[in-house]
C-alpha positions as CSV (number, residue, x, y, z in Angstrom):
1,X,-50.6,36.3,-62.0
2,X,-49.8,33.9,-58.7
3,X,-49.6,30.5,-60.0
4,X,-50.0,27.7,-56.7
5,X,-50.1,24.5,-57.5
6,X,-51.1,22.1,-55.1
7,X,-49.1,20.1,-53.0
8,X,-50.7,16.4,-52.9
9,X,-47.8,13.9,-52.2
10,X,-46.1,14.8,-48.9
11,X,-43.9,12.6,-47.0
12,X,-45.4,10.7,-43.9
13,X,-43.8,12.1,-40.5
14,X,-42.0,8.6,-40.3
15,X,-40.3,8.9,-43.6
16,X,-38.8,12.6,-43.0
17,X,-34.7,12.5,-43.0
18,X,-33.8,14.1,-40.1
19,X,-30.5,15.7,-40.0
20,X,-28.2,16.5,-36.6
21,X,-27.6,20.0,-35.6
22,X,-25.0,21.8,-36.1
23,X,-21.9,20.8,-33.7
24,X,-21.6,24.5,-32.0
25,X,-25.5,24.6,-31.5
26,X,-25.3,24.7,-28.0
27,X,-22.7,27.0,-27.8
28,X,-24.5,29.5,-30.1
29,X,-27.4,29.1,-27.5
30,X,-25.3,29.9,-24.6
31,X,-23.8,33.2,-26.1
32,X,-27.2,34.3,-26.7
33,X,-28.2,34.2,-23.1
34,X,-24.8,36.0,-22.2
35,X,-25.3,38.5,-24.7
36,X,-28.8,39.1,-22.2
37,X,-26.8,38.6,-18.5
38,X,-24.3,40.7,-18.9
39,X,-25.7,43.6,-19.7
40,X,-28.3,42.4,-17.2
41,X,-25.6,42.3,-14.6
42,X,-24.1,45.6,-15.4
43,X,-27.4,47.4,-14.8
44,X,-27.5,46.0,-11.6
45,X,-24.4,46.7,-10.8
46,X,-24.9,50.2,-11.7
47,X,-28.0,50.2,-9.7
48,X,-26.3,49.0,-6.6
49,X,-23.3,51.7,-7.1
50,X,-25.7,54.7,-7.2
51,X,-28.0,53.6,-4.7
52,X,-26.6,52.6,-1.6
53,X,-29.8,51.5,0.3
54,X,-31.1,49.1,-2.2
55,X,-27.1,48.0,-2.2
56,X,-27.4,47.0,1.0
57,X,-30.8,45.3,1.4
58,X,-30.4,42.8,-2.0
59,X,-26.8,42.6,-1.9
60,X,-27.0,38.9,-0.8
61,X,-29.9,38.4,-2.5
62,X,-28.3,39.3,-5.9
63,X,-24.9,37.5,-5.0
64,X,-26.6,34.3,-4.2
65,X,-29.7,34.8,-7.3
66,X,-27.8,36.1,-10.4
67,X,-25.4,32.9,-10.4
68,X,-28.0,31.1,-9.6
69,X,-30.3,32.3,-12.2
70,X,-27.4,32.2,-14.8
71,X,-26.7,29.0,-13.9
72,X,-29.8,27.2,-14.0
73,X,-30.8,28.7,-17.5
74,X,-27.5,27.3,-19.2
75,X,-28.3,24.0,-17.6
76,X,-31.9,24.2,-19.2
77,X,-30.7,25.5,-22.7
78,X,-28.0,22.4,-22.0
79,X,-30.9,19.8,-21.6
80,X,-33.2,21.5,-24.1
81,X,-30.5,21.0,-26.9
82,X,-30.1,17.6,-25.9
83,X,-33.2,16.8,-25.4
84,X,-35.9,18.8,-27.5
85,X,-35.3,17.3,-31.3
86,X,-31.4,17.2,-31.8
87,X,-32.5,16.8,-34.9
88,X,-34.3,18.8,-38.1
89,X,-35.5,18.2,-41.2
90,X,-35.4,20.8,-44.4
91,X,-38.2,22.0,-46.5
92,X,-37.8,23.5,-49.2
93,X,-40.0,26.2,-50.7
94,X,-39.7,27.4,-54.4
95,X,-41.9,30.6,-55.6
96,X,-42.3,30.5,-59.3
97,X,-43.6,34.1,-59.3
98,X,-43.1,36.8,-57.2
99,X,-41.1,39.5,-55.1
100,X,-38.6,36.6,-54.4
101,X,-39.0,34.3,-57.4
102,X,-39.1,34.6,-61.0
103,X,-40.3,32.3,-63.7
């Protein structure tokens, strides 16, 4: 049988600790989005080796947009880390029963 009992006394938004993240944060962030351009940029390389006609008509489109585009998104995850709650607070959950708990 599930026993849930009630929360009634949570803190007040004000009152939450809020911790800093972690120091390498950002950088964790930032190899993400490689981990997603590079294999990005080796498809399009691979598309402009093996097609020679789209090659030549986005050649200076993709020279001058992929930096660009990579660029512009590790300046945003930059600011977002800054910017958009440096900081977190824990909750902690505790099952008493369960697939995950036990009594």
């Amino acid at each position: 049988m599930f026993d849930n009992q009630q929360v009634m006394d949570l803190p007040k938004h004000s009152e939450i600790q809020l911790n800093p993240l972690a120091d390498k944060a950002l950088l964790h962030v930032q190899l993400n989005w490689l981990a997603f351009y590079i294999p990005f940029c080796a498809v399009l390389f691979a598309v402009c080796y093996f097609n020679e006609a789209f090659a030549n008509k986005a050649q200076a489109y993709l020279l001058i947009g992929v930096p660009i585009l990579i660029l512009l998104s590790m300046l945003y995850n930059a600011l977002s880390i800054k910017l958009q709650g440096l900081r977190y607070a824990i909750t902690i959950l505790r099952l008493k029963k369960g697939l995950f708990g036990s009594k």
